[in-house]
Phi, psi and omega in degrees: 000149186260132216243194190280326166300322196285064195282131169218122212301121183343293214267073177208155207279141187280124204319331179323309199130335183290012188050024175246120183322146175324286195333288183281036164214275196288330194312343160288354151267354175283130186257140206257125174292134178228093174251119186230123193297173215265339183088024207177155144237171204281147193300296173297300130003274182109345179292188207269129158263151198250163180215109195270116174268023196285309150314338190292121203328306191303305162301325117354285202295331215262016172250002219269144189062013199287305223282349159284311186324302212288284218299318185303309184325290162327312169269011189085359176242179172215124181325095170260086205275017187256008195228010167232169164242164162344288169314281190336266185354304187287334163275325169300316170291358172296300189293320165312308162310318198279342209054053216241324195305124155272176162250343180292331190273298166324348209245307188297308174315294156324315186278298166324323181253002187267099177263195181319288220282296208278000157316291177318300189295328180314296189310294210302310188272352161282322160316335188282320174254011177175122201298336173303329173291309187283342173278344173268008164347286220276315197303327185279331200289300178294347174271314196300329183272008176269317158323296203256024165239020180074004168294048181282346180275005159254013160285279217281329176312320212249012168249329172311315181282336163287341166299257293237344175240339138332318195240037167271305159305311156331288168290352164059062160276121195265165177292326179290337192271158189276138203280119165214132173296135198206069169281126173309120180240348189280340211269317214271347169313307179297358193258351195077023211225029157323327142339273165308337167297291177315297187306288172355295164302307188310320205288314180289334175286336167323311198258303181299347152313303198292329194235037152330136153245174173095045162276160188282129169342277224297333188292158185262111165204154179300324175268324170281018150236315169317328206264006178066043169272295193256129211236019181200065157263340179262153195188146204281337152293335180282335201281328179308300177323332197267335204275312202282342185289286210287006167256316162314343164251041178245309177273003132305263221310337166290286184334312183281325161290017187209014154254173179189151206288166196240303196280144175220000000 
């Protein structure tokens, strides 16, 4: 394993030998420095103490998809890893050293495990946890049956809009603030939960990218298809994409109400 001093450029060829850029191969062994202060200093000293997690299993864990990450990143989607199993993870990097991997194949794979019934069930335990979900029931209820009846130009306007008040609520954006996604990326190092702290991050860029403004028409972006510039968006991958956005923020608030910090 490669440790965080071990610098090697993403796009630079990966020392294994597959000829496939780092990012899209070895770069899920590099362990990311996790120095997380401790909240105390030291008795003797006073400096303040850290607690270096670098080694630590978990952050191990938390490198585990980056080389799918990087390739989704790359294609314009974002590594939605709650809608694969496990097997699924381990044959896309596979197929990735080979150079085999599509985003048409990742897409398809989503549209497969994401169906109808667990659509539902997703939705029913994000209402469950938190009312920015649940005071929007029906708008969601009525975007998600619009999705799996083939309405996507009618989906996708009405799932941009629910990212965006979903997560104004959450995030306590007031309507007068100007929208930038702010999933809590500081919390999760005490829980030990690096994992998410990455994901977070990726996730707010991911979403402030879809809703950028001073986009070219022809771009998937929330203002030029709400403001009626792009008039050829639709389609069952972006709606899927947007529908997977509201399970992915469903999955930070179950984490962030059912975790608690470890490090003190």
């Amino acid at each position: 394993m490669r440790n965080s001093r071990e610098k090697i450029g993403r796009n630079a060829p990966c020392p294994c030998g597959s000829g496939q850029k780092y990012k899209y191969c070895c770069i899920s062994w590099e362990r990311k420095e996790r120095l997380i202060p401790a909240g105390r200093a030291c008795k003797d000293c006073g400096q303040p103490l850290v607690a270096d997690l670098t080694d630590d299993f978990m952050n191990i864990f938390s490198g585990m998809n980056k080389d799918l990450q990087y390739f989704c990143k790359d294609g314009g989607i974002y590594f939605f890893g709650f809608a694969i199993s496990i097997q699924n993870s381990i044959d896309m990097s596979k197929m990735l050293r080979l150079g085999k991997l599509s985003i048409e194949y990742i897409m398809a794979l989503y549209k497969k495990n994401m169906t109808k019934t667990t659509a539902k069930q997703w939705i029913e335990q994000a209402e469950s946890l938190d009312s920015a979900f649940s005071k929007r029931s029906k708008i969601i209820s009525d975007a998600i049956e619009a999705h799996y009846a083939g309405y996507f130009s009618i989906a996708i306007p009405a799932f941009f809009a629910l990212i965006e008040g979903i997560l104004r609520d959450i995030c306590n954006i007031s309507p007068k603030e100007n929208f930038k996604p702010s999933i809590p990326d500081n919390i999760w190092g005490r829980r030990l939960l690096f994992r998410l702290e990455d994901d977070a991050r990726a996730f707010n860029a991911f979403i402030d990218k879809l809703y950028k403004g001073n986009q070219d028409a022809s771009s998937f972006n929330r203002n030029t298809i709400l403001h009626g510039v792009n008039t050829d968006y639709a389609s069952e991958d972006k709606s899927l994409i947007l529908l997977m956005c509201l399970f992915e923020i469903r999955n930070f608030l179950w984490f962030q109400k059912n975790t608690w910090d470890i490090v003190k």
